[in-house]
FIKOL-859910 format. One record per residue: residue number from 1; x, y, z of N, C-alpha, C in turn. Coordinates in pm, 1 decimal. Layout:
// residues N
REC   num         nX         nY         nZ        caX        caY        caZ         cX         cY         cZ
REC   NUM          X          Y          Z          X          Y          Z          X          Y          Z
...
//
This chain:
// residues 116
REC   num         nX         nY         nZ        caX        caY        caZ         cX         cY         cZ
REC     1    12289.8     5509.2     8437.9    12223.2     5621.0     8500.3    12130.1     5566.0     8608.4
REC     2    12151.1     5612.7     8761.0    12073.8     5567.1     8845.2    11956.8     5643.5     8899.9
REC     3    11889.3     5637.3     8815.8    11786.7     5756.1     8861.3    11680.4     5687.2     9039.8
REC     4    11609.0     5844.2     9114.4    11547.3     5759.7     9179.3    11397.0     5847.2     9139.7
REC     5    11295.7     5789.7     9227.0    11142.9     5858.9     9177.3    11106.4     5938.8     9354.2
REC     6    10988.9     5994.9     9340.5    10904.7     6048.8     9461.9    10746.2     5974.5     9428.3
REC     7    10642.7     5967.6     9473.9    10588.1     5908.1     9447.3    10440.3     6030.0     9518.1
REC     8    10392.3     6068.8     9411.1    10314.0     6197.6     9424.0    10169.5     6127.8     9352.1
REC     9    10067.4     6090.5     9465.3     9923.3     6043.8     9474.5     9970.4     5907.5     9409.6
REC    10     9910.7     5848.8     9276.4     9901.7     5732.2     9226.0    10001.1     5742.5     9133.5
REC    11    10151.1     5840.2     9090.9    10206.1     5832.0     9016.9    10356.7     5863.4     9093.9
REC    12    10425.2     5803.6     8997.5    10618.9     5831.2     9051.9    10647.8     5914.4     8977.1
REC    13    10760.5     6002.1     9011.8    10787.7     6120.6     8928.1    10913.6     6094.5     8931.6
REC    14    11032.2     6100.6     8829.6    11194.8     6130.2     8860.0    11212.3     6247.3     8953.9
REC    15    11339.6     6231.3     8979.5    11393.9     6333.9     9086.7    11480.7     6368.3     9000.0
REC    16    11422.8     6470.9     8864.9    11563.1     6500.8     8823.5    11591.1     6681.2     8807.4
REC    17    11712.7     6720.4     8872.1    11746.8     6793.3     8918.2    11878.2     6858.7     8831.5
REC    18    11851.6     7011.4     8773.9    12002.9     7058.3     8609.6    12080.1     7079.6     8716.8
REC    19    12190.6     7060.9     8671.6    12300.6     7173.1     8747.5    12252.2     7297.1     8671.5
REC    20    12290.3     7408.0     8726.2    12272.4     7525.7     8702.2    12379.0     7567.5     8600.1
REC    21    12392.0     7579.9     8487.5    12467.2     7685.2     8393.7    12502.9     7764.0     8430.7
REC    22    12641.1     7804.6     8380.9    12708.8     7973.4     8431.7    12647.8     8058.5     8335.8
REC    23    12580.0     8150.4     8371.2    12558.9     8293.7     8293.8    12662.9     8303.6     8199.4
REC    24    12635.9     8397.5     8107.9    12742.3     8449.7     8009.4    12630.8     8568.5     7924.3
REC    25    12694.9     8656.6     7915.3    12704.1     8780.0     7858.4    12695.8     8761.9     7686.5
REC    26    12533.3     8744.3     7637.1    12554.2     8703.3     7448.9    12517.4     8885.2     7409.2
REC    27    12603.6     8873.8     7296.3    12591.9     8964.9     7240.1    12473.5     8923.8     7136.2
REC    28    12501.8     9026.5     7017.2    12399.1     9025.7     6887.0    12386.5     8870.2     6849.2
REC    29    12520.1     8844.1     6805.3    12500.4     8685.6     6740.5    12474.5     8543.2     6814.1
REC    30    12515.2     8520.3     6912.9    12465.1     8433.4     7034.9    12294.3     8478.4     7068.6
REC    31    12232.0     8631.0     7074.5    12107.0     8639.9     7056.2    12066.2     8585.1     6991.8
REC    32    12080.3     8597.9     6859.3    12049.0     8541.8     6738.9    12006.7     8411.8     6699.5
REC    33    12130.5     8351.4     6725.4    12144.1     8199.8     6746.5    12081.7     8099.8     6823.8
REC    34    12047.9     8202.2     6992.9    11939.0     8122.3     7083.7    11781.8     8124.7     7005.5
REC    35    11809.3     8246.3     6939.6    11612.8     8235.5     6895.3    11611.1     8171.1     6789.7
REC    36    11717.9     8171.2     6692.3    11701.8     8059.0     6596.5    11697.9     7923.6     6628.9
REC    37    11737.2     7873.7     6750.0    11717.7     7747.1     6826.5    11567.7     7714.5     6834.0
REC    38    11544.1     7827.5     6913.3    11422.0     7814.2     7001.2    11268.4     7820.0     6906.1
REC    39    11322.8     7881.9     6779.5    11202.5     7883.4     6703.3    11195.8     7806.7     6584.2
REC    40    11320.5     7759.8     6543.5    11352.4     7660.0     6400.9    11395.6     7529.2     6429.0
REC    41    11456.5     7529.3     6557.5    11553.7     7347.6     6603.7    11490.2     7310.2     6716.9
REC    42    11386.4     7352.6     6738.0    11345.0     7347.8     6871.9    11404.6     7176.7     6958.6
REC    43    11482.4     7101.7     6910.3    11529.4     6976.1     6890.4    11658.7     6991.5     6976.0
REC    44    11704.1     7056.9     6925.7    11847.0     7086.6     6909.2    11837.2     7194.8     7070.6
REC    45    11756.9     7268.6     7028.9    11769.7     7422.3     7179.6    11725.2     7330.5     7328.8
REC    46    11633.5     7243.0     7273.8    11610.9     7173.4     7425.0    11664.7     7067.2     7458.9
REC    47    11763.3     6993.0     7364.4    11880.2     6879.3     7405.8    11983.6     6962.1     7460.1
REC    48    12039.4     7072.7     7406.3    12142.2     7185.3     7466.7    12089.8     7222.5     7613.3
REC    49    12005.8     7322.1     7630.5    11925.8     7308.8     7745.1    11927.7     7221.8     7834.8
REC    50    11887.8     7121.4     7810.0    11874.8     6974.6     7918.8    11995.5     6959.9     7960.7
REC    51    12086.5     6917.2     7906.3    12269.1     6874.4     7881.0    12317.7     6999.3     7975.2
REC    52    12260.7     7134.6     7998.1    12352.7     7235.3     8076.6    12421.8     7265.8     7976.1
REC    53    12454.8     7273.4     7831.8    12577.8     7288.7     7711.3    12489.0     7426.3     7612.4
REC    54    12391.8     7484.0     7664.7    12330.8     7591.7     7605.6    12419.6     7725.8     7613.9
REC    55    12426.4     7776.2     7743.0    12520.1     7889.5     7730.5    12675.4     7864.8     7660.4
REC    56    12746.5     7771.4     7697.2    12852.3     7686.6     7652.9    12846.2     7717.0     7511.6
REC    57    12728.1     7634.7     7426.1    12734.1     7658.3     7241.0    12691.5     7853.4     7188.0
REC    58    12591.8     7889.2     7277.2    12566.0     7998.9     7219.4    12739.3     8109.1     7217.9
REC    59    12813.2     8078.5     7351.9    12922.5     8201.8     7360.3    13021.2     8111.2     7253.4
REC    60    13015.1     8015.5     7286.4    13150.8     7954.0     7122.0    13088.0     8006.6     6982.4
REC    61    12945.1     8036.7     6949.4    12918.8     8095.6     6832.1    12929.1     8240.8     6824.6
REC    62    12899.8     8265.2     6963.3    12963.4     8408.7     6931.1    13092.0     8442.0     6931.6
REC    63    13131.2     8372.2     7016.8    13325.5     8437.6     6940.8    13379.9     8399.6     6831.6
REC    64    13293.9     8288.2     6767.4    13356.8     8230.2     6626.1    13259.2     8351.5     6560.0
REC    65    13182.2     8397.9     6573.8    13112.9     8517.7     6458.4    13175.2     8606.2     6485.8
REC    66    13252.0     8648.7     6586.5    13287.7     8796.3     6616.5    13444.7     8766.3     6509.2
REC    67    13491.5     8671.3     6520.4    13617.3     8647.4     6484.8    13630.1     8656.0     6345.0
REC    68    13537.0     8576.8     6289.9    13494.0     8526.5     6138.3    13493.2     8702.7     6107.6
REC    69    13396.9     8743.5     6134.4    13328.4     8884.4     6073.5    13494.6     8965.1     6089.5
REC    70    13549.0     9019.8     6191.8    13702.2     9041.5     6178.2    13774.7     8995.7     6037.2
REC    71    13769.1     8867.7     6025.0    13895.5     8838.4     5926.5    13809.3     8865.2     5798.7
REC    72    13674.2     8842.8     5794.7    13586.1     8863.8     5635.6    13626.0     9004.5     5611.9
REC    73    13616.6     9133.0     5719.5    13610.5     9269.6     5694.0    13690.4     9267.9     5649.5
REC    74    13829.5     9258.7     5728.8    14001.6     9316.9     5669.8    14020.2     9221.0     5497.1
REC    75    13963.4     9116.3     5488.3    14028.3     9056.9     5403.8    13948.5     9129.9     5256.1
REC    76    13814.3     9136.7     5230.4    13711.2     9248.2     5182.9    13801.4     9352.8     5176.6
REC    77    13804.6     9449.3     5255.1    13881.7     9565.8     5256.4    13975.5     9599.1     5167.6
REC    78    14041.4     9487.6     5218.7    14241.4     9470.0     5155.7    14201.6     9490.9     4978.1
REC    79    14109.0     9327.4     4943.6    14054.3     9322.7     4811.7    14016.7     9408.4     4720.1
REC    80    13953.4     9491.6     4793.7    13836.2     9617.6     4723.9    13922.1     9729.8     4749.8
REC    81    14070.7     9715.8     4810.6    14133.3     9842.6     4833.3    14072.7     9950.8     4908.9
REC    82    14020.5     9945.5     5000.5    13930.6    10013.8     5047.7    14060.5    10018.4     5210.8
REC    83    14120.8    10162.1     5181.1    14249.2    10173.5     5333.6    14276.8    10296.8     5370.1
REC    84    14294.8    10329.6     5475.0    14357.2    10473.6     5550.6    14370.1    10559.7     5449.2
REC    85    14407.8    10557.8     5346.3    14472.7    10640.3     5224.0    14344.2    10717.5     5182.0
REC    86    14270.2    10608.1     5122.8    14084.9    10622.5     5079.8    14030.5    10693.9     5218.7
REC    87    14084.3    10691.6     5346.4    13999.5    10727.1     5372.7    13990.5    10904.6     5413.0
REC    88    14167.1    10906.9     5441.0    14199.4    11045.4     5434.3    14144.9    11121.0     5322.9
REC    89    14174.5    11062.8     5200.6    14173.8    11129.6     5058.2    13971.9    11152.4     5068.3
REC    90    13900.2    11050.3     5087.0    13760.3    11096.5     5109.0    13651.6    10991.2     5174.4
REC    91    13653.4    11092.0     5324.4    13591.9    11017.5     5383.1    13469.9    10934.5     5374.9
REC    92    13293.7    11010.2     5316.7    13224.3    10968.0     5284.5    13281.5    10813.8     5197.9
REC    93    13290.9    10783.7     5096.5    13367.4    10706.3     4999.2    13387.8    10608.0     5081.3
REC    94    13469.3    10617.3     5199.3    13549.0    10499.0     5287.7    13452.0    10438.4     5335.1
REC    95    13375.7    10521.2     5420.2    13223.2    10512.7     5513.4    13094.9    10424.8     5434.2
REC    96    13085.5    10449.5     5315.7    12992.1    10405.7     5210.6    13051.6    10234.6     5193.5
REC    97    13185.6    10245.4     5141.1    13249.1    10133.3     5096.3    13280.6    10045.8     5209.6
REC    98    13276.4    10097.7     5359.0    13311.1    10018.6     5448.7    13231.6     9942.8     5517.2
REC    99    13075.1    10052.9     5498.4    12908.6     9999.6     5521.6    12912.4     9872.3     5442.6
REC   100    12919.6     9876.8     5278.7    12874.5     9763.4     5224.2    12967.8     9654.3     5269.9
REC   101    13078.7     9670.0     5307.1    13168.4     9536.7     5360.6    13097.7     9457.4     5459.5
REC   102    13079.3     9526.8     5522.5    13021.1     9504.8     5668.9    12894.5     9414.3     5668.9
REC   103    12817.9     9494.1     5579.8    12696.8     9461.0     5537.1    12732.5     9296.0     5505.5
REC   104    12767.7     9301.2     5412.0    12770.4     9175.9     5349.2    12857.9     9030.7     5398.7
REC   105    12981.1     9108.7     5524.8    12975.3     9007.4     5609.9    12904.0     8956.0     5691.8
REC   106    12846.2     9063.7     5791.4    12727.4     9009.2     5849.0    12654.3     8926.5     5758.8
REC   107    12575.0     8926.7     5663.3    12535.9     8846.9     5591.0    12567.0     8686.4     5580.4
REC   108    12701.3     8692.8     5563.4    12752.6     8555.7     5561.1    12786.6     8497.0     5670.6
REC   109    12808.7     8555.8     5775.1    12754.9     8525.5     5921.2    12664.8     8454.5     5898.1
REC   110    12567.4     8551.2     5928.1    12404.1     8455.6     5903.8    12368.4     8370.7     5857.7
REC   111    12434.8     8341.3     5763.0    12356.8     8217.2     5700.9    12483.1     8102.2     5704.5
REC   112    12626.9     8152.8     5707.3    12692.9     7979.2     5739.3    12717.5     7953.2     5912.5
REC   113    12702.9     8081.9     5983.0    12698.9     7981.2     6147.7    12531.5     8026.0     6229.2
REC   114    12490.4     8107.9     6217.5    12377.1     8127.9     6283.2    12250.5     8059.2     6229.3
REC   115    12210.6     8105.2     6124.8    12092.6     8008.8     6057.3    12135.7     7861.4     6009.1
REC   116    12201.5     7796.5     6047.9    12281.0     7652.7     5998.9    12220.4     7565.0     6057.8
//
């Protein structure tokens, strides 16, 4: 690494200069994930940061949560029998049973990729 300095009164300073990161669009869980950086890894959020690899890790956690939470619901669902049939036959019932799915994937979201 060839760094060079400026030399500002009695001290040298690096000349060091980020590339700029591409924007990206975080939803809920990439939110999530930056403030859990920023307030628990603070280690971790400002080596990402520095590196330019911040937006980069937050959108790969969000499409691995969006994805994860997908296959937890249907697979929940399937289990608990909880399908089109249930839901014609009574809706509330489906709605109730489909809340707690949900619920409780998000959940496991949270705690094996976001809080990790």
């Amino acid at each position: 690494m060839n760094l060079t300095y400026h030399r500002k009164g009695d001290y040298f300073f690096p000349n060091l200069i980020l590339e700029p990161e591409q924007p990206v669009q975080l939803g809920k869980y990439g939110r999530m994930r930056k403030e859990y950086l920023r307030e628990h890894r603070s280690g971790t959020y400002t080596e990402l940061l520095l590196e330019g690899r911040l937006n980069r890790h937050l959108a790969e956690v969000e499409e691995t949560a969006y994805d994860y939470f997908d296959r937890l619901t249907s697979q929940m669902a399937k289990e608990e029998n909880v399908t089109e049939a249930l839901k014609a036959e009574n809706q509330m019932e489906w709605v109730q049973r489909m809340n707690n799915i949900r619920d409780r994937a998000d959940e496991i979201i949270l705690q094996e990729l976001i809080y990790c």
